[in-house]
C-alpha positions as a Python dict, from the first residue, in 0.01 Angstrom:
ca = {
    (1, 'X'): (0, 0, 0),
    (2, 'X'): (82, 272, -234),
    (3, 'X'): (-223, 436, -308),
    (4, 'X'): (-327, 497, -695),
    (5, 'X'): (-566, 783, -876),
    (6, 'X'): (-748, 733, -1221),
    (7, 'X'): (-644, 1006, -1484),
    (8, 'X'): (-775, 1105, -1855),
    (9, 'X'): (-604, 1176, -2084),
    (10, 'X'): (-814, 1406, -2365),
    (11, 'X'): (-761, 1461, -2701),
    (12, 'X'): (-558, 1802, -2760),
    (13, 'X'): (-563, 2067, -3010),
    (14, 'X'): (-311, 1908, -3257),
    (15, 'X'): (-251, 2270, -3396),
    (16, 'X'): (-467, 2607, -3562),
    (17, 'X'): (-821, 2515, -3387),
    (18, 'X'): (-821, 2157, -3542),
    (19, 'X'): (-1126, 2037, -3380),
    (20, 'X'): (-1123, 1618, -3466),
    (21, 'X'): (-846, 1352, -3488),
    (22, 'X'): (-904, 1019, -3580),
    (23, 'X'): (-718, 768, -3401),
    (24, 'X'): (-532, 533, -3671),
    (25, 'X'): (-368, 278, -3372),
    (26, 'X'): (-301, 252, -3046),
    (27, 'X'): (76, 178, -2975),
    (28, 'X'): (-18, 44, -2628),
    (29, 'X'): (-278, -153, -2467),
    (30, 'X'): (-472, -221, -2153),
    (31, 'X'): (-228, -321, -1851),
    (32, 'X'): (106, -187, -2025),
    (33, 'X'): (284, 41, -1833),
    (34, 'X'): (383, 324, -2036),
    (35, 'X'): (647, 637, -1919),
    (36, 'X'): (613, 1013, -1955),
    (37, 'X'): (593, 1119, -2359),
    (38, 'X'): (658, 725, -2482),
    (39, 'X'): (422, 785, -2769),
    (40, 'X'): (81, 595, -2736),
    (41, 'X'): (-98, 687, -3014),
    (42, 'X'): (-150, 760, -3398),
    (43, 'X'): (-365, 1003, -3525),
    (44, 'X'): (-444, 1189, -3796),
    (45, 'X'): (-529, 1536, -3821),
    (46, 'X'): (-686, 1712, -4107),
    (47, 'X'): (-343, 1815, -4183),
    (48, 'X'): (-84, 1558, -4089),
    (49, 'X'): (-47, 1201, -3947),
    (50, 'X'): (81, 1269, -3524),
    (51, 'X'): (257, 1073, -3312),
    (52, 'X'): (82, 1091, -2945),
    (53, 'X'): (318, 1087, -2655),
    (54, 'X'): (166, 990, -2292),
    (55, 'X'): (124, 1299, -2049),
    (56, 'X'): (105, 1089, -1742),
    (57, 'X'): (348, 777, -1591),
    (58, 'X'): (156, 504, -1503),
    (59, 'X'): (-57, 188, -1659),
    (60, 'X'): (-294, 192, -1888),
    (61, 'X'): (-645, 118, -1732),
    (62, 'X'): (-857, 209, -2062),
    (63, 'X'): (-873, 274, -2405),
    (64, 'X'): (-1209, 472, -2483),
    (65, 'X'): (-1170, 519, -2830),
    (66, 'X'): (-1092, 247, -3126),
    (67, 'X'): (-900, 278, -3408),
    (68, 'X'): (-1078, 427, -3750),
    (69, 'X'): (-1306, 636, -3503),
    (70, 'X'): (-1254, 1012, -3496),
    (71, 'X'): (-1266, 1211, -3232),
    (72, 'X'): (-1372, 1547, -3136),
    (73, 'X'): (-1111, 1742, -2925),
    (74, 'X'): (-1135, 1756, -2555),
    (75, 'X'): (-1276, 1414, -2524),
    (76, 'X'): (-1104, 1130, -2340),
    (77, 'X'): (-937, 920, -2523),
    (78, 'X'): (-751, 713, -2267),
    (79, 'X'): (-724, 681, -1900),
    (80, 'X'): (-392, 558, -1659),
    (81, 'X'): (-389, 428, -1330),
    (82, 'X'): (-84, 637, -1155),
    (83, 'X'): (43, 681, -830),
    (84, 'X'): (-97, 950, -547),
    (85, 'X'): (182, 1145, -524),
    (86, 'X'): (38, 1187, -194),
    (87, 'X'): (-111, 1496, -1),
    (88, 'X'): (86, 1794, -239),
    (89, 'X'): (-49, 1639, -558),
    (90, 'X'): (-423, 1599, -408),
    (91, 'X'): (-639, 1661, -677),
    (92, 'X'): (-408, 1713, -932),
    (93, 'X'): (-445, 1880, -1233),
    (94, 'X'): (-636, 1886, -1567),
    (95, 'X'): (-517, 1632, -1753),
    (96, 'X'): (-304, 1743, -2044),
    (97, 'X'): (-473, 1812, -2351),
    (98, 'X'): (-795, 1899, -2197),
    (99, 'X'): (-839, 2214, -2467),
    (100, 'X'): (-1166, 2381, -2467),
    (101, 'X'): (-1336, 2116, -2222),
    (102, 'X'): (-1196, 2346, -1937),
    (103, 'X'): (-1049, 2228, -1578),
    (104, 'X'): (-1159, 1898, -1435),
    (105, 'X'): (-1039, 1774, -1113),
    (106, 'X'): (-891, 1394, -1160),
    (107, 'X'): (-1042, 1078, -1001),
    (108, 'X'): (-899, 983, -725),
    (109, 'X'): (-911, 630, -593),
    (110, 'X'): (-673, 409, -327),
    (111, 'X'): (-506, 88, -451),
    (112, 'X'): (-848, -76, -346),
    (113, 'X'): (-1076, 160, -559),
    (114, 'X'): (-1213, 376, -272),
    (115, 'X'): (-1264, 747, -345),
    (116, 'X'): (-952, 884, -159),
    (117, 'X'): (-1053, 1304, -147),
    (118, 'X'): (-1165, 1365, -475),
    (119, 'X'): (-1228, 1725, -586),
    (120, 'X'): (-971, 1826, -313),
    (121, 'X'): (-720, 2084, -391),
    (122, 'X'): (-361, 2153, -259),
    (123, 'X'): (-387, 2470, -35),
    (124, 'X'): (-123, 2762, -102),
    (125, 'X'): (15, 2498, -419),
    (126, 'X'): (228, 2676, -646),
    (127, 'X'): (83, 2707, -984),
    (128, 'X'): (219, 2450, -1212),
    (129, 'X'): (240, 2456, -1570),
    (130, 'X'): (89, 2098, -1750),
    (131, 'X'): (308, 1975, -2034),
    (132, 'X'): (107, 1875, -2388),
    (133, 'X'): (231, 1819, -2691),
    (134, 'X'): (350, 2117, -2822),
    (135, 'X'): (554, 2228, -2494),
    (136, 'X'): (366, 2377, -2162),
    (137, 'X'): (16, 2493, -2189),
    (138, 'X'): (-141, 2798, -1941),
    (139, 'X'): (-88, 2853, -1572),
    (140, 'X'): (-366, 2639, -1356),
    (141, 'X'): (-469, 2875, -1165),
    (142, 'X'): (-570, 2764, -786),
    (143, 'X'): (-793, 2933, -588),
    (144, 'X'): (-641, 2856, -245),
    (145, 'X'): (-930, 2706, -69),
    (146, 'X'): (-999, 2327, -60),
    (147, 'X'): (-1313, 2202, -258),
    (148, 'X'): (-1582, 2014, -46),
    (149, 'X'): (-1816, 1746, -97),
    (150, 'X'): (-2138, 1844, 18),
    (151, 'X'): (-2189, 1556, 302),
    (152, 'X'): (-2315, 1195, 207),
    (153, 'X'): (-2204, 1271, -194),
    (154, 'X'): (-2001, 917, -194),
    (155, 'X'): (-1970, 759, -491),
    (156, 'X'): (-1789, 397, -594),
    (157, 'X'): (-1520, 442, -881),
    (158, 'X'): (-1562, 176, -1080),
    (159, 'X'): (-1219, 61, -1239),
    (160, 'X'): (-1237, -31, -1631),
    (161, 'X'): (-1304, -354, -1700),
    (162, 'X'): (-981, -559, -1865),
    (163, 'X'): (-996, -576, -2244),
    (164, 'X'): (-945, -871, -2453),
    (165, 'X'): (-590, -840, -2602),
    (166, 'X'): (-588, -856, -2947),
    (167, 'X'): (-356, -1032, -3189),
    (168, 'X'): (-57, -791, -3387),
    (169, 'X'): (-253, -710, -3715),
    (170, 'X'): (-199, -587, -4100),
    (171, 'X'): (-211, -231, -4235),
    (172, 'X'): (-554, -351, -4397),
    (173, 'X'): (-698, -495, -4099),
    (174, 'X'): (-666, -237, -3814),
    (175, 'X'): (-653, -381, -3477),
    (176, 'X'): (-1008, -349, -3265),
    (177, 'X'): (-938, -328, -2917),
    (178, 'X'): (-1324, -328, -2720),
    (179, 'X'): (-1370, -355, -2365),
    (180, 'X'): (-1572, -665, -2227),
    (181, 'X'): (-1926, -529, -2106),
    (182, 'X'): (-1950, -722, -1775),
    (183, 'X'): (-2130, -1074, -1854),
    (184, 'X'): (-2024, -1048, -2216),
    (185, 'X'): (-1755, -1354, -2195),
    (186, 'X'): (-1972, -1595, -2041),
    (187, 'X'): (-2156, -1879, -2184),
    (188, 'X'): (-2445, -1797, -2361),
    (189, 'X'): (-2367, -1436, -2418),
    (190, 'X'): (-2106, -1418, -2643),
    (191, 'X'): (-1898, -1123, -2737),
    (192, 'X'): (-1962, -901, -3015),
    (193, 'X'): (-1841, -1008, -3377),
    (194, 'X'): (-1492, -809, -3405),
    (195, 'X'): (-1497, -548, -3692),
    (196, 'X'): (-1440, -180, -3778),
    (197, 'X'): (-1684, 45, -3730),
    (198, 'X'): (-1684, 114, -4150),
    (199, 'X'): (-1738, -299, -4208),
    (200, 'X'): (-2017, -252, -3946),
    (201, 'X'): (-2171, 8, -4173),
    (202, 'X'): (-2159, -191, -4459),
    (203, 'X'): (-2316, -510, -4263),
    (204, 'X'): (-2630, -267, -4176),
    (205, 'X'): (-2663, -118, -4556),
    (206, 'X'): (-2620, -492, -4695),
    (207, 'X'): (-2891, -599, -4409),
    (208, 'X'): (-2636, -919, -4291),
    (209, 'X'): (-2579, -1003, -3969),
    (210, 'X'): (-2222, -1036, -3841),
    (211, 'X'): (-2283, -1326, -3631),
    (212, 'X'): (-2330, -1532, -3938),
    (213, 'X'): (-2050, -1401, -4128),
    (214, 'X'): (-1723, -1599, -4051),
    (215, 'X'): (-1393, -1339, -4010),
    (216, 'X'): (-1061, -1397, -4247),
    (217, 'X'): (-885, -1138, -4032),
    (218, 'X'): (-650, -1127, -3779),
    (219, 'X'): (-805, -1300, -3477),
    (220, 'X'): (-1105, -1330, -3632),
    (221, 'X'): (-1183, -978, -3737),
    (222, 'X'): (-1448, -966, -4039),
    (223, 'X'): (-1275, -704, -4291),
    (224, 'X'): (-1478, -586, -4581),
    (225, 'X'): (-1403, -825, -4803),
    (226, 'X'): (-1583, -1121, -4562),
    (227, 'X'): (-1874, -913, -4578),
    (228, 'X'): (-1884, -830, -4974),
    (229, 'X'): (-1813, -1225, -5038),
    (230, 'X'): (-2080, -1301, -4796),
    (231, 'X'): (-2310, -1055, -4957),
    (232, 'X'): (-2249, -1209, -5322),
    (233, 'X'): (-2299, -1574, -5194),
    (234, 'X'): (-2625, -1440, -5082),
    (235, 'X'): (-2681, -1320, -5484),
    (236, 'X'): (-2509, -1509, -5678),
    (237, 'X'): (-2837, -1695, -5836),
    (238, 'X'): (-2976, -1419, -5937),
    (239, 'X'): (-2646, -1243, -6063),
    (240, 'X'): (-2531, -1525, -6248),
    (241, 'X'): (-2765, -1497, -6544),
    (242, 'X'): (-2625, -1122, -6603),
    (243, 'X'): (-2231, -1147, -6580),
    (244, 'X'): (-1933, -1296, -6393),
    (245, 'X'): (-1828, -1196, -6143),
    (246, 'X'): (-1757, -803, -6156),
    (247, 'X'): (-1651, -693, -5826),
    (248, 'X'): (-1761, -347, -5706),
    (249, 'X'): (-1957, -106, -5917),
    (250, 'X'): (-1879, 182, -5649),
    (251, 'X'): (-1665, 206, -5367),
    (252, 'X'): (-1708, 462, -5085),
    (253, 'X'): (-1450, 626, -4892),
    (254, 'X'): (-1509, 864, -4581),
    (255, 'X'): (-1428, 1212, -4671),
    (256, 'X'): (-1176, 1303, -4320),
    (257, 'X'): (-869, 1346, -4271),
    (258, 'X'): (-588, 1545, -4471),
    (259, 'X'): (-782, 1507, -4776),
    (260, 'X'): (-1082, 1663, -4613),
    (261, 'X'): (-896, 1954, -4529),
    (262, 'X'): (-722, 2024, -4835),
    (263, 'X'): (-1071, 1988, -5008),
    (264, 'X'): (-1210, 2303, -4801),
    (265, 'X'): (-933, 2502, -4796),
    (266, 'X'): (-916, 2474, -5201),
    (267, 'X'): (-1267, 2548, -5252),
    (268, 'X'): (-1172, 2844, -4956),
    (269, 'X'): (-893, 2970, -5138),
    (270, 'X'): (-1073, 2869, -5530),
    (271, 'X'): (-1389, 3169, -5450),
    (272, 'X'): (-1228, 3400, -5199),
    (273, 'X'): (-887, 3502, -5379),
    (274, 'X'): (-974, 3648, -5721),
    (275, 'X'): (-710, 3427, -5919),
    (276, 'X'): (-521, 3523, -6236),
    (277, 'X'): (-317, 3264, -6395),
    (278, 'X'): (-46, 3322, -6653),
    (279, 'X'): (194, 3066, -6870),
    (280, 'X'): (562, 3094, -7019),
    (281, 'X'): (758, 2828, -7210),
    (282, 'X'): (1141, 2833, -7155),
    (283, 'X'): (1405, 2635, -7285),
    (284, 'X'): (1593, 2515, -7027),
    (285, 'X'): (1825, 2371, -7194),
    (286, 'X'): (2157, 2554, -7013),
    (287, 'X'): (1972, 2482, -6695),
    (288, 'X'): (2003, 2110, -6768),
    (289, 'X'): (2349, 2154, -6853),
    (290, 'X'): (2442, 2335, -6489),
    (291, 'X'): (2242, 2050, -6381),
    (292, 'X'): (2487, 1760, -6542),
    (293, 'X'): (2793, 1967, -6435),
    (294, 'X'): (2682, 1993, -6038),
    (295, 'X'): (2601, 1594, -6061),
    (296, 'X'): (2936, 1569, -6137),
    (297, 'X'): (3135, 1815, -5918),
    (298, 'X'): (3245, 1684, -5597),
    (299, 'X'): (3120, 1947, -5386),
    (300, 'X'): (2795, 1824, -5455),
    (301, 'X'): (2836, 1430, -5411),
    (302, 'X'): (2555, 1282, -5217),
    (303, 'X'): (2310, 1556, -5232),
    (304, 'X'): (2001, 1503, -5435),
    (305, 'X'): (1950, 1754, -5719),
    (306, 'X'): (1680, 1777, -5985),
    (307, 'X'): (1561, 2008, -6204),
    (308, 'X'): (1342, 2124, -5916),
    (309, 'X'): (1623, 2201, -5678),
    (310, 'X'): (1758, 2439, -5954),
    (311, 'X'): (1355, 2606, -6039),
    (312, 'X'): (1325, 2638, -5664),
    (313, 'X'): (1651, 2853, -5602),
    (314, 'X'): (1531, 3086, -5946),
    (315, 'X'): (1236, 3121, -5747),
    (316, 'X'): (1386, 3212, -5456),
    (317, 'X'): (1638, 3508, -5686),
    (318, 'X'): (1337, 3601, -5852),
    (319, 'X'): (1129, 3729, -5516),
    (320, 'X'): (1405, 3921, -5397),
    (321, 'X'): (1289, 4160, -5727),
    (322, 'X'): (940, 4078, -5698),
    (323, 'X'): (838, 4086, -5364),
    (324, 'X'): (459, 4130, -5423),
    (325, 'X'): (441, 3770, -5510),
    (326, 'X'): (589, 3730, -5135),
    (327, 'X'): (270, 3848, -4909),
    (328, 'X'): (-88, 3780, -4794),
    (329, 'X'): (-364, 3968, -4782),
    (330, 'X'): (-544, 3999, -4389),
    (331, 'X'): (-902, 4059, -4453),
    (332, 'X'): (-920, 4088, -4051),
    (333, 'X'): (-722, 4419, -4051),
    (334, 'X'): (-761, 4546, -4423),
    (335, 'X'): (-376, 4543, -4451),
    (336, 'X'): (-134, 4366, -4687),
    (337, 'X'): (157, 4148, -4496),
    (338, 'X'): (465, 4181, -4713),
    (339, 'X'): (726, 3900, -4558),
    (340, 'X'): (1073, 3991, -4520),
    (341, 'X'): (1166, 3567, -4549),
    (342, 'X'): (1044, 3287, -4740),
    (343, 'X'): (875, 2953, -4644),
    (344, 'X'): (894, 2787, -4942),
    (345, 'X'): (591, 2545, -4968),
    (346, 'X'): (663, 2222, -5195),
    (347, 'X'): (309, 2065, -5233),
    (348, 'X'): (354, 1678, -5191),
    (349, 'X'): (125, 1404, -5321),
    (350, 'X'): (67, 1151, -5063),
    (351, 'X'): (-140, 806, -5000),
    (352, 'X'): (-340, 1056, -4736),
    (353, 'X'): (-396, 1316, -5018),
    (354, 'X'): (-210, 1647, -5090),
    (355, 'X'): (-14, 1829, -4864),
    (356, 'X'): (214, 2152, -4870),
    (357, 'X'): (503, 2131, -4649),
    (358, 'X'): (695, 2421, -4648),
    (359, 'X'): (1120, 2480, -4558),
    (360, 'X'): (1144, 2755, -4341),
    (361, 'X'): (1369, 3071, -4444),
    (362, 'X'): (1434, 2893, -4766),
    (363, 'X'): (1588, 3218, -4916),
    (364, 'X'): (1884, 3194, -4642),
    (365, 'X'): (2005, 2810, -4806),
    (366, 'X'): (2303, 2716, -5024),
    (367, 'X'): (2173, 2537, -5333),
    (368, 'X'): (2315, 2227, -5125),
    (369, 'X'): (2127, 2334, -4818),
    (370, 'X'): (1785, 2340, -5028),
    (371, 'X'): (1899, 2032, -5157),
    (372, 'X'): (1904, 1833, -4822),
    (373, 'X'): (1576, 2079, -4720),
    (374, 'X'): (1413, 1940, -5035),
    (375, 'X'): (1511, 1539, -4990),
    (376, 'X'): (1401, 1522, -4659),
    (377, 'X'): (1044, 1754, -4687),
    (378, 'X'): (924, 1452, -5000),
    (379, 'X'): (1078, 1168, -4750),
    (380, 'X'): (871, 1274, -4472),
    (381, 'X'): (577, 1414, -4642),
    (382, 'X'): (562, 1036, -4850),
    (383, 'X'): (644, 857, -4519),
    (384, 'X'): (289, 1053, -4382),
    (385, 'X'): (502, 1184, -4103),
    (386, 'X'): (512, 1591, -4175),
    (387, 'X'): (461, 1779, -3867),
    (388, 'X'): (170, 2040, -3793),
    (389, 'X'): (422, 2312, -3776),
    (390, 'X'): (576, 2230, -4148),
    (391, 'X'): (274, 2205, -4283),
    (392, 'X'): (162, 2597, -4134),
    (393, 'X'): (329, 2943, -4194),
    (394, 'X'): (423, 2912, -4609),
    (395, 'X'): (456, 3213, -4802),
    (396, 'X'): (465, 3085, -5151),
    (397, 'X'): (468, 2751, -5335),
    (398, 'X'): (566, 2501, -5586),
    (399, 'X'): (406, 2256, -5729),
    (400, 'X'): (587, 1996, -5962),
    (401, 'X'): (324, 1880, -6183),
    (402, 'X'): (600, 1759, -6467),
    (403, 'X'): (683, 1453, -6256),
    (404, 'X'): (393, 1320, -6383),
    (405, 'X'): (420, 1430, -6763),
    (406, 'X'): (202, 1728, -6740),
    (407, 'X'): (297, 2036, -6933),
    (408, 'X'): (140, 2310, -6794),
    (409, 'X'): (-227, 2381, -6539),
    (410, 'X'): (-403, 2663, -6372),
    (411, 'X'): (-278, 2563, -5977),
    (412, 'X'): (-514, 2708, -5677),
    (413, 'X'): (-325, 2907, -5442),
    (414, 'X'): (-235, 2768, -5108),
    (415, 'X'): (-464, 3012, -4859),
    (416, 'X'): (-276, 3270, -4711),
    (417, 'X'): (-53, 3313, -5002),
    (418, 'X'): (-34, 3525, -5261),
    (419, 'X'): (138, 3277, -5568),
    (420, 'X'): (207, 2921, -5677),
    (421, 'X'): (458, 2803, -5959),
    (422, 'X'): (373, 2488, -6146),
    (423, 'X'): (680, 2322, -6314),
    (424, 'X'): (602, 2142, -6643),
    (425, 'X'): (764, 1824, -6785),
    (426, 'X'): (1105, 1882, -6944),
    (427, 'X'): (1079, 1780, -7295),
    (428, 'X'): (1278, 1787, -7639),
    (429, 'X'): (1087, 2020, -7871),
    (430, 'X'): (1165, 2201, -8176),
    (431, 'X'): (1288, 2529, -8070),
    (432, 'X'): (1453, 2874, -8293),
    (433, 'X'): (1805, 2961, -8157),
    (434, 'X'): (1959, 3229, -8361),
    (435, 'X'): (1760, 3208, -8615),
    (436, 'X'): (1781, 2811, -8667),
    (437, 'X'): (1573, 2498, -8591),
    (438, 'X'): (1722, 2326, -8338),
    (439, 'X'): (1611, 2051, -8092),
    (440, 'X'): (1622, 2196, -7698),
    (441, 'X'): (1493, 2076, -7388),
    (442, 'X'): (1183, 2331, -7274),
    (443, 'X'): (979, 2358, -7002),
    (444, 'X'): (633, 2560, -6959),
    (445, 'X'): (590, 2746, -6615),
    (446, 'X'): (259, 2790, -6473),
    (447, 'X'): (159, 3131, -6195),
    (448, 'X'): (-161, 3136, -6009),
    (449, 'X'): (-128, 3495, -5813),
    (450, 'X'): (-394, 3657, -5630),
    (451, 'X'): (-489, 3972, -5804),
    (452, 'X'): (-547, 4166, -5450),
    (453, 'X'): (-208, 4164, -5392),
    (454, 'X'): (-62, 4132, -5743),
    (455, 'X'): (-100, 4363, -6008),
    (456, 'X'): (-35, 4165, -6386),
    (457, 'X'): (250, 4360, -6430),
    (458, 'X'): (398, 4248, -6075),
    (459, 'X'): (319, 3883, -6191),
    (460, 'X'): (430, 3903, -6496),
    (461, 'X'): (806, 4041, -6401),
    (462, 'X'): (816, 3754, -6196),
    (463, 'X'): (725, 3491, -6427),
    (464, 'X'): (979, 3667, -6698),
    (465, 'X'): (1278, 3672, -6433),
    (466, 'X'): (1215, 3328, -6332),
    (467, 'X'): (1219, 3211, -6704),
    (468, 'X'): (1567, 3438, -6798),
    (469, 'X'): (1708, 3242, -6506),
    (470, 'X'): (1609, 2908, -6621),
    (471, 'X'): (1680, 2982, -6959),
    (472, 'X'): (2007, 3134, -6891),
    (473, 'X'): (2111, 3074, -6502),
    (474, 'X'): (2428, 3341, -6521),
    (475, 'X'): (2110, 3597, -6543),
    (476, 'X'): (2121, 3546, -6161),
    (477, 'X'): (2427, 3739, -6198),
    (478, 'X'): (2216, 4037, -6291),
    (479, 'X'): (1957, 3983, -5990),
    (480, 'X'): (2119, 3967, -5676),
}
């Protein structure tokens, strides 16, 4: 009989000392036998939504976290029942994604659950590099010498009790998977009313108890709105002299997540870089003309362009004159970074909050290059699937405030960088061209720059080269 071991699997370091992850849903459950990186897992990070791959080959003998619960890294999320790979693999390694919780020898156990030498080590084993998910992590070291049990330390390994499988579920009702506490199934001990840990919250600050409250969801899972409706039965005599019914007066949502870390790093980046924030109206209308004419030219059909493809490429020209705008100041070192590249940081509204993806060595693309760059950074960024990596390492930023009608606005740096362009709305205004009234299509432009790094007049070059380009887009004739 081949013989089996127990392994953890522990939440990693998703990226930049991120120290929680909530898990959004498992893509696997108890019993399914998964293979090396099939992705198991949804999280979210404070800065991005990640797709978990396994780190092990094997069957999944427990889930220990459920989803809407976050987790602090180098706690076990998950455990699989793979096979002894036999005497060279006694032992084994940390399991992947241990990250600050240090080494840990696996369980061990046979086929039939006995403890089959746990703690042992391979003698004179090679050391071996464990995979996670951002490539290889450090060496194990090994020590050489076999770990003992001092004598009579037997224990029993108790295998993880099955779990109930669940039915497939909705977006709004997240799928609860719970193990069954031994005794839990049988008759006159029934299981625990399924819900989300939030709707359990709610239950406790209503004072109702779940048993009595009948679930709408999926499988019978008692959502939110089973325990609000069962909270205004409760009060509906004595609300229905005031009103009708109202719904909510105040809802509550958990501050985590993406939006928790773009909270802190604004107020970060609001009170530790002195901004300065200046404003220039352009009319743009030749740069909507060059926009019409590329539309229209085949070399361009099938590539996405907007008015912000065209403001992001003046941005681009205008740094290569202005390179101050280009750097960050490290407080560590007392020195000023100038970069000799550009990761051009679009910030992106999402349903998870705001996020800053950035292209990497945007000043090396073809207009139709940023193009495609641009397209797919929104698509992903909207689709809540932008990597740690994209969202890390930006230089300077846009932000495109006129797709929602908004003229102009004071924007707060991105930390680490040095300046941020808002782009108004394009609008037909009243504008003096040679001496005449005439109607033009304008836009206002918007830079935050940290005074540190930027002097005005620095920031003020800039702003005027990016709005001769706009106004006027043969001026980047002139500036490269």
């Amino acid at each position: 009989m081949t013989a089996t071991m127990i392994k953890e699997f522990r939440l990693p370091d998703l990226g930049e000392g991120l120290t929680e992850s909530e898990i959004l849903s498992w893509k696997v459950a108890v019993g399914d036998t998964v293979t090396l990186n099939q992705v198991i897992a949804e999280v979210e990070t404070a800065k991005a939504v990640v797709e978990l791959p396994s780190p092990f080959a094997g069957v999944v003998a427990e889930l220990h976290e459920q989803p809407g619960t976050v987790v602090e890294v180098g706690k076990p999320i998950v455990s699989f029942e793979v096979d002894d790979a036999g005497p060279s693999n006694v032992g084994g390694a940390p399991a992947a994604g241990s990250g600050s919780a240090g080494e840990r020898t696996a369980v061990e156990t046979s086929a039939n659950g006995s403890l089959a030498n746990a703690g042992a080590e391979a003698v004179g084993a090679p050391a071996k590099r464990e995979p996670n998910l951002v490539g290889y992590g450090a060496v194990v070291e090994h020590s050489g010498r076999p770990t003992r049990r001092s004598r009579g330390q037997v224990r029993d390994i108790k295998v993880p009790a099955p779990v109930t499988p669940v039915e497939p579920v909705t977006p709004e009702a997240p799928a609860i998977v719970e193990p069954m506490a031994a005794g839990r199934a049988e008759e006159g001990n029934p299981e625990r009313p399924r819900s989300t840990p939030p709707v359990r919250k709610l239950a406790r600050d209503l004072g109702i108890d779940l048993e009595v409250v009948h679930g709408t969801g999926p499988g019978g899972l008692i959502t939110r709105e089973d325990v609000q409706n069962f909270s205004g039965a409760m009060e509906a005599p004595a609300e229905a002299t005031i009103s009708d019914a109202q719904g909510e007066r105040e809802a509550r949502t958990p501050i985590r997540g993406v939006r928790k870390f773009t909270a802190a790093a604004m107020v970060q980046s609001a009170f530790t870089a002195p901004h300065v924030t200046e404003f220039l109206t352009v009319d743009v209308t030749a740069t909507m003309e060059l926009l019409a004419r590329l539309k229209g030219n085949r070399t361009f059909e099938g590539y996405k362009l907007t008015p912000l493809t065209i403001a992001a490429k003046a941005v681009l020209v205008a740094l290569g004159n202005n390179p101050s705008l280009n750097s960050r100041w490290d407080e560590a070192s007392q020195e000023i970074v100038q970069f000799n590249y550009v990761n051009l940081g679009i910030a992106a509204a999402t349903p998870r909050g705001l996020t800053v993806p950035n292209i990497k060595d945007a000043d090396r693309l073809t207009l139709r290059e940023l193009s495609t760059a641009l397209t797919e950074l929104t698509d992903t960024a909207r689709a809540g699937k932008t990597s740690p990596a994209d969202l890390s390492g930006g230089t300077i930023s846009i932000t495109n405030i006129g797709v929602f009608g908004i003229d102009a606005g004071t924007p707060i740096l991105n930390p680490g960088e040095a300046a941020i362009v808002a782009l108004g709305a394009v609008r037909k205004a009243p504008w003096v061209v040679n001496d005449q009234l005439a109607v033009r299509q304008v836009m206002s432009l918007s830079l935050s720059f940290d005074h540190r790094l930027v002097d005005g007049e620095q920031g003020s070059r800039f702003l005027a080269d990016l709005g001769s380009i706009l106004a006027d887009p043969a001026m980047v004739m002139t500036m490269i």
